[in-house]
C-alpha positions in Angstrom: 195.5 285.8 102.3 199.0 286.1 102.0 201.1 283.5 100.7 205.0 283.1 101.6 207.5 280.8 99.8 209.6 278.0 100.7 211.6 275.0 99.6 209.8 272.1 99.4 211.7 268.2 99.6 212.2 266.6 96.3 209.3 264.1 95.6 210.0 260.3 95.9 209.5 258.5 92.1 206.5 258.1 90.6 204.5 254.9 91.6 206.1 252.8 88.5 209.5 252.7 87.7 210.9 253.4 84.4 212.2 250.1 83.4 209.3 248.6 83.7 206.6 251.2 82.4 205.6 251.0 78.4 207.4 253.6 75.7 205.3 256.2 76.0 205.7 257.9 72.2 205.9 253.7 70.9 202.5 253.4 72.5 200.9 256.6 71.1 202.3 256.0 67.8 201.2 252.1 67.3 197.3 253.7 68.5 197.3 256.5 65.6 198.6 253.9 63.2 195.8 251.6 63.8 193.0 253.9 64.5 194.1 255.5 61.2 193.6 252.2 59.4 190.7 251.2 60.8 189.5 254.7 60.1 188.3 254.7 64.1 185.9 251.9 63.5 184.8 248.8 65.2 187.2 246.4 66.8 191.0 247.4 67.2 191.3 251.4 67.4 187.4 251.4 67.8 187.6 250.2 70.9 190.0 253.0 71.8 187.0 255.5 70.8 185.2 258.1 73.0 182.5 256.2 74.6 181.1 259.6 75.1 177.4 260.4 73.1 177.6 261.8 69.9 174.6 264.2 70.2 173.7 267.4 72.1 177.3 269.2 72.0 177.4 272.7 73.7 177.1 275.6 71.5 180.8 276.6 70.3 179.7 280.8 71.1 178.5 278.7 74.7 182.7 277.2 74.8 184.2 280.5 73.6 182.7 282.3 76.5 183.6 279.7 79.0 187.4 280.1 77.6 187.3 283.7 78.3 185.5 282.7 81.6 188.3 280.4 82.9 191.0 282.6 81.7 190.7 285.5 83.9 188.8 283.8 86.5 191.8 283.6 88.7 193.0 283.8 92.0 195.3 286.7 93.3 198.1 284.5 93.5 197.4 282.8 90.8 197.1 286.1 88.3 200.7 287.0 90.3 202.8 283.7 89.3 201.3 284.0 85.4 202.5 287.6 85.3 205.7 286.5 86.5 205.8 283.9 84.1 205.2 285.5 81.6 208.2 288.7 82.5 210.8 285.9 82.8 209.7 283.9 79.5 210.2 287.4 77.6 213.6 287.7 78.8 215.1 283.8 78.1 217.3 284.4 74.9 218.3 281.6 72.4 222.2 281.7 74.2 220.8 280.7 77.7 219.4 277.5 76.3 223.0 276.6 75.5 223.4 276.2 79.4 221.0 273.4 80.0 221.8 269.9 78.5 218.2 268.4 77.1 218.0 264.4 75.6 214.9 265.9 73.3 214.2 268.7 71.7 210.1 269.4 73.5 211.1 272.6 74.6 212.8 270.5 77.5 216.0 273.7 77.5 213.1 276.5 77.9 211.2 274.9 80.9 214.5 274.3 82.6 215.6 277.5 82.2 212.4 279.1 83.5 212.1 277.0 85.9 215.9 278.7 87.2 214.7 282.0 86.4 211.5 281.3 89.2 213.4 280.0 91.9 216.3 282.7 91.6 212.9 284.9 91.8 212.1 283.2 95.2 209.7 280.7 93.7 209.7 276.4 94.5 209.5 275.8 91.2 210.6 272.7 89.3 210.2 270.3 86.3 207.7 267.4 85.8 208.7 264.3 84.3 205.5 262.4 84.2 204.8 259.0 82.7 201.9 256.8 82.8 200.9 253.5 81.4 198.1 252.5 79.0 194.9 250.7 80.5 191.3 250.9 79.0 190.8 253.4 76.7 193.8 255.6 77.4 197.2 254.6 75.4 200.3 255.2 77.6 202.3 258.1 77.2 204.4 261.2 79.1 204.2 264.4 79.6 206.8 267.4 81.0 205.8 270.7 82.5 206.9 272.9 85.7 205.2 273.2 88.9 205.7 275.9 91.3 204.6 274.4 95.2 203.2 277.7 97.4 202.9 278.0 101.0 199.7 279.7 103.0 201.9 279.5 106.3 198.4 281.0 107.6 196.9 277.9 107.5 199.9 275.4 106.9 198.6 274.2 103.5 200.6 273.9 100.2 198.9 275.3 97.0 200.5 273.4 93.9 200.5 275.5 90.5 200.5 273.9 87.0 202.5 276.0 84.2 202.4 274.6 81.0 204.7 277.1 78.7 203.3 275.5 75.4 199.4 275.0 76.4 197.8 275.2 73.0 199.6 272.7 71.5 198.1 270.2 73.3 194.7 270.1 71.7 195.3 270.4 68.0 193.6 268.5 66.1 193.5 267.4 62.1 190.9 269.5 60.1 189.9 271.8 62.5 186.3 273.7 61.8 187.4 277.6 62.1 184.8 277.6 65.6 187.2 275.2 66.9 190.1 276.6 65.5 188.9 280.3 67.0 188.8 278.3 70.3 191.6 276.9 70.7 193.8 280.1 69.8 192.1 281.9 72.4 193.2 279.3 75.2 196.3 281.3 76.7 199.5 280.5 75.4 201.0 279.9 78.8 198.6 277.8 81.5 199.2 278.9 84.9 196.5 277.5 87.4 195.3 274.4 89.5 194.3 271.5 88.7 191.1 272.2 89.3 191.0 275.0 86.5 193.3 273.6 84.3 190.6 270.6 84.2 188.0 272.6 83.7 189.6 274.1 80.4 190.2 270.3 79.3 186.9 269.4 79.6 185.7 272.6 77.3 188.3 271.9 74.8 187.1 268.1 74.3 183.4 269.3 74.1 184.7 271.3 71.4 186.6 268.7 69.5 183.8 266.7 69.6 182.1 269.1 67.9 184.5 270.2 65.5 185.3 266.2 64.6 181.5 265.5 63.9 181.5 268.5 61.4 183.9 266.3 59.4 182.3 262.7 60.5 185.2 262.0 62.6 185.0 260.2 65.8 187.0 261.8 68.7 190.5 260.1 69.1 191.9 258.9 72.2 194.5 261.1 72.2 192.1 264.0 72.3 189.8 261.6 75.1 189.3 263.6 77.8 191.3 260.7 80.3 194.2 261.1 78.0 194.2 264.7 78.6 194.3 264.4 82.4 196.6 261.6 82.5 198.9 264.4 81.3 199.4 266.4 84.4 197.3 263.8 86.9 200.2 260.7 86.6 202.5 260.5 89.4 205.6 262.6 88.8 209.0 263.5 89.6 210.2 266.9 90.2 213.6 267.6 88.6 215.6 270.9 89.9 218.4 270.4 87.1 217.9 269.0 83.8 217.4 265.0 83.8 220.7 263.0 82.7 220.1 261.3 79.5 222.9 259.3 77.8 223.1 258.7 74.1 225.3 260.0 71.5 224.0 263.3 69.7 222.0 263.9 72.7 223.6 267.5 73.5 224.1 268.8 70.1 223.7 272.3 69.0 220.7 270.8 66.2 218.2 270.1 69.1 219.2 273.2 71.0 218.4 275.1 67.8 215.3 273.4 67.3 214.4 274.3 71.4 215.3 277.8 69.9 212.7 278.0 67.4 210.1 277.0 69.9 211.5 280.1 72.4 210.7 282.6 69.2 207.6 280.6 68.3 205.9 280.9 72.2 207.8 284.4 72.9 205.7 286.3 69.8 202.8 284.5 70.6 203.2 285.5 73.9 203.8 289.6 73.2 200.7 289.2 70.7 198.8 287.6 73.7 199.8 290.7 76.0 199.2 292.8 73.4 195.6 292.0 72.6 195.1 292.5 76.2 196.5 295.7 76.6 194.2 296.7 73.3 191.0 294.9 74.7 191.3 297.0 78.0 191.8 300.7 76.2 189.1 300.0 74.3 186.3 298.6 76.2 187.4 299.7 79.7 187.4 296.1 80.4 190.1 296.9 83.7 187.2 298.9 85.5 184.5 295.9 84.6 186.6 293.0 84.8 184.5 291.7 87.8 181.3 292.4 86.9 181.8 290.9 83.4 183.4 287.9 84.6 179.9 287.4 87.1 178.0 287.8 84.1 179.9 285.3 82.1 179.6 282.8 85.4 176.0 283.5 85.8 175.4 282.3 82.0 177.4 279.9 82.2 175.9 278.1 85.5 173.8 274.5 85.0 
């Protein structure tokens, strides 16, 4: 099915406006306080806990295969967009990132830049602001990433891709077992999906940080809660083509945009050592001629 590209409207806010919606980082930083203190017990941070049982976690071999499952498990389109990704991210050097003004220093300059690079490369692609407000179990908080909105004009439907440039670094977690630790270095270093996959790769990394926190007698955090994790790239959102205007003084200085530049070395090598342990995997196993067949044994094992 071929899919053809066009420009999609910008987005109306998200439901809550800014004024009124709760410091996401002051929120997230008053619930690790607390559940530090408390040590995640009962009352105040324990009520923040996983209500999620304790026992019968999956195997970690059982996760690791269901990582390697996920991640080449993809659609054509979807396999087309990461490799384009993926060229682009390889080319942004440290002196581009001087061109885009950025209030914080979260790798803000890279996904605005890429971001350009798509849709001078024909793609609808744009930056996430999302923000969301704490209620239950899940502390408030926000979250920034691009989207890139494709168009089946075969059957009129738009098909919304996640790309998260930084995707590891959402699910590390303090004394890591080395299972865990093995997992969560094999999640790629760039997420380029649905929602629907991208959800299924949160719910294998929480089973696994489960695990890897009851190795150490350490209940799961809500930070690491699996609603936390969704609230990440589920909250309403606004799409930004150009990067968002922040005023403050300091806010455009060339300290953050060096500090954006350590991240663009940080994710570029991990990137070329991603490709590269590809490329090696493939020589050696043959793993380009059985990439089907493997992946339908994987899917087979990995059924309920």
């Amino acid at each position: 099915m071929g899919m053809d590209l066009r420009v999609v409207p910008a987005e109306e806010w998200w439901n809550r406006g800014r004024d009124s919606s709760h410091d996401g980082e002051r929120d997230l930083g008053l619930m690790v306080t607390d559940f530090l203190e408390t040590g995640g017990g009962s009352g105040g941070a324990g009520s923040w806990c996983s209500s999620d049982s304790d026992s019968g976690f999956p195997d970690p071999s059982y996760l690791s295969d269901k990582i390697q499952y996920l991640k080449y498990s993809m659609a054509q389109h979807e396999t087309e967009v990461l490799s384009a990704v993926r060229t682009l991210m390889l080319t942004i050097k440290e002196k581009d990132l001087h061109s885009v003004k950025s209030g914080t220093c979260n790798a803000s300059c890279i996904r605005f830049y890429l971001a350009k690079l798509l849709r001078l490369s024909g793609y609808d692609a744009a930056v996430c602001s999302a923000r969301w407000q704490g209620g239950g179990k899940v502390p408030g908080g926000d979250n920034e990433y691009i989207d890139i909105i494709l168009s089946d004009s075969e059957v009129g439907q738009d098909d919304r891709l996640i790309v998260d440039i930084d995707f590891r670094s959402h699910f590390e977690i303090a004394r890591a077992v080395d299972s865990y630790q093995r997992i969560m270095e094999s999640l790629p270093v760039v997420y380029v999906g649905t929602v629907a996959r991208l959800n299924q790769f949160l719910q294998v990394m929480v089973d696994a940080a489960k695990f890897s926190l009851k190795q150490n007698s350490m209940p799961l955090p809500p930070w690491r809660s699996l609603n936390y994790l969704r609230s990440k790239w589920h909250s309403p959102h606004k799409r930004h083509l150009g990067p968002i205007d922040q005023q403050g003084p300091g806010m455009f200085s060339p300290g953050l945009h060096g500090q954006c530049a350590e991240n663009l070395k940080r994710l570029q090598f991990a990137l070329q050592v991603e490709q590269e342990s590809e490329r090696f995997m493939k020589k050696k196993s043959g793993f380009s001629r059985r990439n089907k067949p493997e992946i339908m044994r994987i899917q087979g094992a990995l059924a309920p």
